[in-house]
C-alpha positions as CSV (number, residue, x, y, z in Angstrom):
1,X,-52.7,76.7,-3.2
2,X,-53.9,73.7,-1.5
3,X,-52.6,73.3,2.2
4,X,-51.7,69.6,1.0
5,X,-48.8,70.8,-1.8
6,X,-47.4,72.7,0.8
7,X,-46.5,69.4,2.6
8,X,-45.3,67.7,-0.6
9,X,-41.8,68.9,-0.7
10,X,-40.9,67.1,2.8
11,X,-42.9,64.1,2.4
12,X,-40.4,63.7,-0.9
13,X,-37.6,64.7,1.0
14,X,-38.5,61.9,3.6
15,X,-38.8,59.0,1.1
16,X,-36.2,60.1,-0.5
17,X,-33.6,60.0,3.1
18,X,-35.4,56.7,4.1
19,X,-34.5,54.9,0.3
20,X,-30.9,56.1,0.8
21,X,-30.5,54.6,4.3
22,X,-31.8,51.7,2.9
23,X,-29.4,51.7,0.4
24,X,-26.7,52.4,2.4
25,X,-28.0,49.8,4.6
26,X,-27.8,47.3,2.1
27,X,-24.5,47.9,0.6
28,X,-23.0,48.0,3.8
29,X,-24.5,44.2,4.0
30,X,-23.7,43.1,1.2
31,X,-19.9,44.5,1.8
32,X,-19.8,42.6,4.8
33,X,-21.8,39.0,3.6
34,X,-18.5,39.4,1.1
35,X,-16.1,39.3,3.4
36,X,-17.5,37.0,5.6
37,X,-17.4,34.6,2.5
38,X,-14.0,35.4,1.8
39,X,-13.1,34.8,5.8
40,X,-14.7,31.5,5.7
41,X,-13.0,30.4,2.0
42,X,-9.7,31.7,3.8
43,X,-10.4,29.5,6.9
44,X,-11.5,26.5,4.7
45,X,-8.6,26.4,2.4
46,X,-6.2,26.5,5.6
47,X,-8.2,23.8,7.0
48,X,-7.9,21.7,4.3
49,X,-4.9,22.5,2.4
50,X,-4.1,20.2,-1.0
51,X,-2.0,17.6,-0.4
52,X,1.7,18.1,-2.1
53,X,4.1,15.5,-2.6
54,X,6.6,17.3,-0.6
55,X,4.5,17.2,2.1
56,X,3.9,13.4,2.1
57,X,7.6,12.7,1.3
58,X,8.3,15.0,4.6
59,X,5.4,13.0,6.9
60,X,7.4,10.0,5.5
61,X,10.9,10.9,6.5
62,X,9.5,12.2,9.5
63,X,8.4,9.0,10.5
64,X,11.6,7.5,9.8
65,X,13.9,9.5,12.0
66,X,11.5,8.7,14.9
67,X,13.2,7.6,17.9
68,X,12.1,5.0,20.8
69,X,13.9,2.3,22.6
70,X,12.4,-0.5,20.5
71,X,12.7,0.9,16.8
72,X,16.0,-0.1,15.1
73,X,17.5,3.1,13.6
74,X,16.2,3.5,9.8
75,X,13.2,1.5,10.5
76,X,10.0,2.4,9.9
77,X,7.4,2.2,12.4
78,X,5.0,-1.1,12.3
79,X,2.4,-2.5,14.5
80,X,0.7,-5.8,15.0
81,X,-2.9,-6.6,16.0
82,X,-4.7,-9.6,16.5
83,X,-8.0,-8.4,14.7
84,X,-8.3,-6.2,12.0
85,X,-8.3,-3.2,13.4
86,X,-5.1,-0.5,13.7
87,X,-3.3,-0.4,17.4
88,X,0.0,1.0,18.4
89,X,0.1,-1.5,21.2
90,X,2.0,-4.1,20.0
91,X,5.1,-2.6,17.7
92,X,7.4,-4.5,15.6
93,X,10.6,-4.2,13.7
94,X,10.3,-5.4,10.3
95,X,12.3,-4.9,7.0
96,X,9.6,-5.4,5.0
97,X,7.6,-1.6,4.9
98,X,10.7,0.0,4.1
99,X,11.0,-2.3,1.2
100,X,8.1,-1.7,-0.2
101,X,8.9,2.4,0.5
102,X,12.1,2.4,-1.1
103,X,10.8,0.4,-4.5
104,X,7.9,3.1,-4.5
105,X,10.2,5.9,-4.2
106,X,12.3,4.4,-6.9
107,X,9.8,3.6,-9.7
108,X,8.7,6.8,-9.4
109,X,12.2,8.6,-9.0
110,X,11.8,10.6,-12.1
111,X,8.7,12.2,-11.9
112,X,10.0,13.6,-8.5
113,X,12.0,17.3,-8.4
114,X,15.5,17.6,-7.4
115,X,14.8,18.9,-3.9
116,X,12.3,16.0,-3.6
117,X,14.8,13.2,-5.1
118,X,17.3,14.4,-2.2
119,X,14.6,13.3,0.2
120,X,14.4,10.1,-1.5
121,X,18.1,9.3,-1.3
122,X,17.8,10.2,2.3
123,X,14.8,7.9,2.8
124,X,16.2,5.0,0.5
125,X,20.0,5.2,2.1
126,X,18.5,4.7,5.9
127,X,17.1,1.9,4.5
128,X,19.8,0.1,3.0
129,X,21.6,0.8,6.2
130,X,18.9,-1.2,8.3
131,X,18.4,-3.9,5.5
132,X,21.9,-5.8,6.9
133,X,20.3,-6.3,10.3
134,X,17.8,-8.8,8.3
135,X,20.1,-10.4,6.2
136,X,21.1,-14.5,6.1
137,X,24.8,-14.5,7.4
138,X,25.2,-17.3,5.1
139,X,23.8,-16.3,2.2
140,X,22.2,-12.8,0.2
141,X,18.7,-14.4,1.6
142,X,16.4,-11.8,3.9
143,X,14.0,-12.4,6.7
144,X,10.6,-10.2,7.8
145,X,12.4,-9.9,11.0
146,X,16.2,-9.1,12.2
147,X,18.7,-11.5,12.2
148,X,21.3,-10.1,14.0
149,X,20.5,-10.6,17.6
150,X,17.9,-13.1,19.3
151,X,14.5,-11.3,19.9
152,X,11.0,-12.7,21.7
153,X,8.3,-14.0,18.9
154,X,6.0,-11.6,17.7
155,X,2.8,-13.5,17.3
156,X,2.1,-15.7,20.4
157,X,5.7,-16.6,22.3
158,X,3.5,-19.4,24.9
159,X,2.8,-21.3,21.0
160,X,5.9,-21.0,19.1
161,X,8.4,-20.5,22.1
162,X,10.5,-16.8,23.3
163,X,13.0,-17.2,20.6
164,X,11.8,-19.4,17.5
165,X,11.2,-17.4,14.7
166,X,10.6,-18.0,11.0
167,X,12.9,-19.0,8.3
168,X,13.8,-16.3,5.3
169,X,10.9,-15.6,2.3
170,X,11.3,-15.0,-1.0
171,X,8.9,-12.1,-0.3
172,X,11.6,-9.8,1.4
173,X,14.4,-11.2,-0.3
174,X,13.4,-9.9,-3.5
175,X,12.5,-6.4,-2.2
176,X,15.4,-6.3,-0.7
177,X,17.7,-7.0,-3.1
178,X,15.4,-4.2,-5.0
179,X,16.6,-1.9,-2.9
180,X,20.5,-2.7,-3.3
181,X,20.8,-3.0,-7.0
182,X,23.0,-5.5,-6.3
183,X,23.7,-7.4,-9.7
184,X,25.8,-10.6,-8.5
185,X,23.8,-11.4,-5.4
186,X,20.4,-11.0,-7.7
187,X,21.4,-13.9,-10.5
188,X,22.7,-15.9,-6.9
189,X,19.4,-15.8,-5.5
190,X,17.6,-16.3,-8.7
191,X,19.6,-19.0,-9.1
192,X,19.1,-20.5,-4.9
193,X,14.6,-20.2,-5.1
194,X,14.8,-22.7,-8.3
195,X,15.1,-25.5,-5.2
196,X,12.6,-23.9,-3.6
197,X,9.4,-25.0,-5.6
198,X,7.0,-27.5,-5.6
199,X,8.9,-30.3,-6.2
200,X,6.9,-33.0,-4.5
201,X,3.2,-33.2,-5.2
202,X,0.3,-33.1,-4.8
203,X,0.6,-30.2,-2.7
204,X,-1.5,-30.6,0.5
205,X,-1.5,-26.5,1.4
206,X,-3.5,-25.8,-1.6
207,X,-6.6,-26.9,-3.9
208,X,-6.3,-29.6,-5.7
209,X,-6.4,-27.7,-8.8
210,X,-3.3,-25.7,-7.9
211,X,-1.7,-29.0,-5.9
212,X,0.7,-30.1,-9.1
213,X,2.3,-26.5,-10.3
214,X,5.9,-26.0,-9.8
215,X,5.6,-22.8,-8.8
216,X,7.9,-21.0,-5.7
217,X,6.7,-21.1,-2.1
218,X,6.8,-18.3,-0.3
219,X,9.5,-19.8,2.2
220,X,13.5,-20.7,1.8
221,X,13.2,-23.3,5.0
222,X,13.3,-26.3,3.9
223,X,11.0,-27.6,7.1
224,X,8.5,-25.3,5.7
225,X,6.1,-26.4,3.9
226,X,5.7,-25.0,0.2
227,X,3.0,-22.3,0.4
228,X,2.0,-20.1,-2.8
229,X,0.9,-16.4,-2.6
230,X,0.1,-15.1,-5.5
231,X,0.7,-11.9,-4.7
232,X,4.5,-12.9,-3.6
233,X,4.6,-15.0,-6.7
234,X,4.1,-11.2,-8.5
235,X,6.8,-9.6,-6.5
236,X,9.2,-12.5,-7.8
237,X,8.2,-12.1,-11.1
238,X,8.4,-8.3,-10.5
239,X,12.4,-9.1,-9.7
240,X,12.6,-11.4,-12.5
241,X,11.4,-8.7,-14.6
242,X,13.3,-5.7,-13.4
243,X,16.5,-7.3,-13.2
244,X,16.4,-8.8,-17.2
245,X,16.7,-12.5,-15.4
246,X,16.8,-15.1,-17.9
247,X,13.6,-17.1,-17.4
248,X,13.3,-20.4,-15.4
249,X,11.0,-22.8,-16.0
250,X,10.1,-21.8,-12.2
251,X,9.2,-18.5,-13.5
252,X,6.7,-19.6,-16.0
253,X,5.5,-22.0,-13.5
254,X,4.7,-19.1,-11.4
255,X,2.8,-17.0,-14.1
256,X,0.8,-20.4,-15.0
257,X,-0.3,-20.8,-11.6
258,X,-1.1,-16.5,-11.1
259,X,-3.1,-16.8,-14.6
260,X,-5.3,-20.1,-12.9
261,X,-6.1,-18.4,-10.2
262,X,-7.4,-15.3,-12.2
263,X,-9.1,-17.5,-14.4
264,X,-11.1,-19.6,-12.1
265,X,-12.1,-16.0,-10.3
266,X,-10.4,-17.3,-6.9
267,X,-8.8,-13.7,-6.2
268,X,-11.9,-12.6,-6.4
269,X,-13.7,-15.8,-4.7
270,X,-10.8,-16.7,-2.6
271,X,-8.1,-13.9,-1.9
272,X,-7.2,-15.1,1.1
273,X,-6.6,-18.7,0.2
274,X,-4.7,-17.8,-3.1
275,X,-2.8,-14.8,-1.6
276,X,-2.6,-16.2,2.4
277,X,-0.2,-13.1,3.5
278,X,-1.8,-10.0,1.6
279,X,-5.4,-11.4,1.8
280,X,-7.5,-9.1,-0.5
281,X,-8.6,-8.8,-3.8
282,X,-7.7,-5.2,-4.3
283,X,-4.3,-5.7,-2.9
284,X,-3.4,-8.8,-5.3
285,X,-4.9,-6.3,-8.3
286,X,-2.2,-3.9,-6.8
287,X,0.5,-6.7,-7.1
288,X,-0.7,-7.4,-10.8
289,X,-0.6,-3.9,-12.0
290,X,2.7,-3.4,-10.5
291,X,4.1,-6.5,-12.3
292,X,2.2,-5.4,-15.6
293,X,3.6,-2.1,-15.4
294,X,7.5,-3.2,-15.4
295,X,7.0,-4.2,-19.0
296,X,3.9,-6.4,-20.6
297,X,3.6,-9.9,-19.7
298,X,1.4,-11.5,-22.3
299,X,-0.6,-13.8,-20.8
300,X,-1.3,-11.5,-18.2
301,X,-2.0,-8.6,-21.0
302,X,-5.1,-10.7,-22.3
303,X,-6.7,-10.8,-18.8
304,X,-6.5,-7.4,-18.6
305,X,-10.3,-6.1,-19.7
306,X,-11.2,-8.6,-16.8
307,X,-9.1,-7.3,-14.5
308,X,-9.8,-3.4,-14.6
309,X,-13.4,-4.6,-14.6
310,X,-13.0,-6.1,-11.1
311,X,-11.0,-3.0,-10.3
312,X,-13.5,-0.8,-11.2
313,X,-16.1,-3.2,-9.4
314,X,-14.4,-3.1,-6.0
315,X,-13.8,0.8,-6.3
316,X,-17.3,1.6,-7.0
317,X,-18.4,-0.9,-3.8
318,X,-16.1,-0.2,-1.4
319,X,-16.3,2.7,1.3
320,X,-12.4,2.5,3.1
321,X,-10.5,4.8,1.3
322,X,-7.0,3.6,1.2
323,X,-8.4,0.2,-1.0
324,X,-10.0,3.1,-2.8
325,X,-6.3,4.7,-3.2
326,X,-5.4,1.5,-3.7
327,X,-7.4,0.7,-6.2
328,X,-6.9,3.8,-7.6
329,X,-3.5,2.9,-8.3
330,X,-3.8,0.1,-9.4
331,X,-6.4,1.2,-12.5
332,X,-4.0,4.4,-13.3
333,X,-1.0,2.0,-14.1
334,X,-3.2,0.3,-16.2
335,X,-3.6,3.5,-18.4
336,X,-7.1,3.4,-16.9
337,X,-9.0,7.4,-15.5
338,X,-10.3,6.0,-12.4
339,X,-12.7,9.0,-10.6
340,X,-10.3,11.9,-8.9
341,X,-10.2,11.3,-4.9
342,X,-10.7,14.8,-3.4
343,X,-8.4,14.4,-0.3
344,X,-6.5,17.1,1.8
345,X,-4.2,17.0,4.5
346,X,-7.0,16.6,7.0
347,X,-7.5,12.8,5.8
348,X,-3.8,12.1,6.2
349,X,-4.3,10.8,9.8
350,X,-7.1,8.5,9.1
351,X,-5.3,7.3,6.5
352,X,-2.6,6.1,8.4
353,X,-4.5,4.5,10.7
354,X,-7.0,2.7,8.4
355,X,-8.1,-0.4,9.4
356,X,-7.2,-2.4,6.1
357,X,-4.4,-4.6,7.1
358,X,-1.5,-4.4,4.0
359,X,0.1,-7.5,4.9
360,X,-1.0,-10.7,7.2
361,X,0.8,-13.0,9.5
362,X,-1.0,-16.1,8.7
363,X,0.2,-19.4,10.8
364,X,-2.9,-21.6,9.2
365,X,-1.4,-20.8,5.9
366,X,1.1,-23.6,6.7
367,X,-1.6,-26.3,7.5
368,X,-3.1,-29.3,5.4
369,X,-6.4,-29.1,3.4
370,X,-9.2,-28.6,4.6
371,X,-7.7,-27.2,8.0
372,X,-5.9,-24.6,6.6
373,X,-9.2,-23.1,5.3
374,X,-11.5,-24.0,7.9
375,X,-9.0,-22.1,10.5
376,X,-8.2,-19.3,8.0
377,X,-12.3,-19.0,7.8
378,X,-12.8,-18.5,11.8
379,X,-9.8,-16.1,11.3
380,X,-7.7,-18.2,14.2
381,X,-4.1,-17.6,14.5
382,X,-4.1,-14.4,12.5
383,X,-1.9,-11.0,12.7
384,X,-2.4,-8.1,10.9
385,X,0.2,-5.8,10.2
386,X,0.1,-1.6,9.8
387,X,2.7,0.7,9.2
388,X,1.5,4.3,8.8
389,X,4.4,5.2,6.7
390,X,3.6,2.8,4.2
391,X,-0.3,4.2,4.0
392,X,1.5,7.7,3.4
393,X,3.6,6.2,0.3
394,X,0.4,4.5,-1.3
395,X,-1.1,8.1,-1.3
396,X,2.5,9.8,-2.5
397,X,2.1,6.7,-5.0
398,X,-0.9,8.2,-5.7
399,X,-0.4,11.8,-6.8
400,X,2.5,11.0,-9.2
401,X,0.7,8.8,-11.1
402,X,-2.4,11.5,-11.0
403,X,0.1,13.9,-12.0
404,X,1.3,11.6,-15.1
405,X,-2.0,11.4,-16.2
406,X,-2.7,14.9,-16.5
């Protein structure tokens, strides 16, 4: 035999130990790539856990039961800044977040579980407890700020003076009485904001085109001058609606005046003029969908294709994400399937501190034409408002209606 078969035998024997421990090798490899995976999905999914209504509902109450020497009991925490960016420097009591909470909470009570509708009741009862501190001790009329005790101006106390303040809205007064259910004093204030109207015109706060409606202003002082928000002018109508009130011609006033401004593409063009105190487009499509929701209006119905078409518009365009949710919202109670936002608890936080200013303290919306727009343009004497809380609802607001549609 030939000296080389006698080495055969442990050359195959050595190929064949080197091809197991590479084997071996490999499954040990690919065992541990595996769990490495499954380690890092494990660390992900705790790192960005789904948001859950009963989470948001918690962050909400949470924020409600804080307590500091300046917040009254119930309230929910608010700030103002003097650009439009979010600080905690400046805080401020105001009835009107937890307004806007509690009728959130409420239009969406049944879609909630039982657990979850005991939070509610919890949420909604604190606020009806801190609504009386803002009431009118003459009348069932509420004011953005307390009434029960003097207090130093908000905005700028060297202008307006340590303890001048403003007279009551139509604004709050209607959330408010929202958020009592309180039949008699709703057909008594329906009945007080019919002398609150353009009654003299030409208006000098507005257009020209907008100068002769008889629609409400946003103020029950009767040294204010009449200013129209359209988005206000919604929340009325919203009331009007809810509650089954008898029309006025007041009302229809209103809805004439809301439909002009859609037509001649001002909210779009102009949201700040037509809608001084919320500002932006996406915010007065909010306040439209909202009304539209309660039960169709119809010449609101047949500006509806337009409407979701500029909702759509400013979704795809914009890049802050709670006019996004907000927009969101706003096409899903229009029966719309507006793109699925992919958030987790880790956007919570910059969501409640986003930058988009809800609501507007805006002095130069009191002034003549063509001051009032050249000082609202320069953005002079204006306060933005944030209350995280309210941010958190928008995105509770949010997931019921994404639940409803699935």
């Amino acid at each position: 035999m030939h000296p080389c078969f006698h080495k055969w035998p442990g050359f195959l024997g050595n190929v064949r130990n080197d091809f197991l421990k590479q084997r071996i090798g490999l499954t040990v490899l690919n065992r541990l790539t595996v769990l490495l995976t499954l380690c890092f999905c494990t660390l992900t999914a705790t790192g960005q856990d789904s948001l859950t209504i009963d989470y948001l509902l918690d962050r909400i109450e949470t924020q409600q039961l804080k307590r500091n020497d300046f917040f009254i009991d119930g309230i929910f925490p608010s700030y103002i800044s003097g650009n439009r960016k979010f600080k905690t420097r400046k805080e401020d009591n105001t009835i009107f977040y937890n307004a806007l909470i509690v009728y959130t909470l409420n239009d969406n009570y049944d879609k909630f579980s039982i657990e979850q509708k005991v939070s509610c009741d919890s949420i909604i009862s604190r606020s009806r407890r801190a609504l009386s501190k803002f009431k009118n001790p003459n009348r069932p009329t509420y004011n953005f700020w307390r009434t029960d005790t003097s207090f130093r101006f908000p905005y700028n106390s060297l202008l307006f003076g340590p303890k001048k303040t403003l007279p009551d809205d139509l604004d709050d007064t209607v959330l408010g009485l929202m958020m009592l259910n309180d039949d008699e004093s709703t057909k008594a204030v329906h009945a007080l904001m019919q002398s609150y109207v353009n009654s003299k015109p030409p208006l000098k706060t507005t257009y020209k085109v907008y100068s002769h409606d008889s629609a409400y202003s946003t103020w029950f002082g009767k040294k204010m001058p009449v200013v129209f928000d359209v988005s206000v002018l919604c929340n009325i109508l919203s009331f009007v609606q809810k509650n089954n009130l008898q029309w006025t011609t007041s009302d229809s006033a209103s809805l004439h005046l809301i439909v002009k401004t859609i037509q001649r593409d001002d909210i779009k063009k102009h949201p700040l003029f037509v809608s001084p105190y919320y500002g932006n487009t996406s915010i007065i499509l909010y306040h439209l969908a909202r009304l539209m929701a309660i039960k169709p209006v119809p010449a609101l119905e047949q500006l509806k294709p337009g409407l979701i078409a500029l909702a759509r518009e400013r979704l795809q365009s914009s890049n802050n994400m709670l006019e996004k949710i907000i927009l969101t919202i706003t096409l899903l109670k229009w029966n719309e399937n507006p793109p699925v936002l992919n958030l987790t608890t880790n956007d919570v936080r910059e969501i409640e501190t986003n930058d988009l200013p809800f609501f507007i303290g805006n002095i130069p919306s009191y002034f003549k034409q063509p001051w009032k727009e050249d000082f609202m343009g320069l953005r002079l004497l204006m306060y933005y408002h944030y209350c995280p809380a309210w941010n958190d609802c928008l995105l509770l607001e949010y997931l019921t209606l994404k639940m409803k549609d699935q």
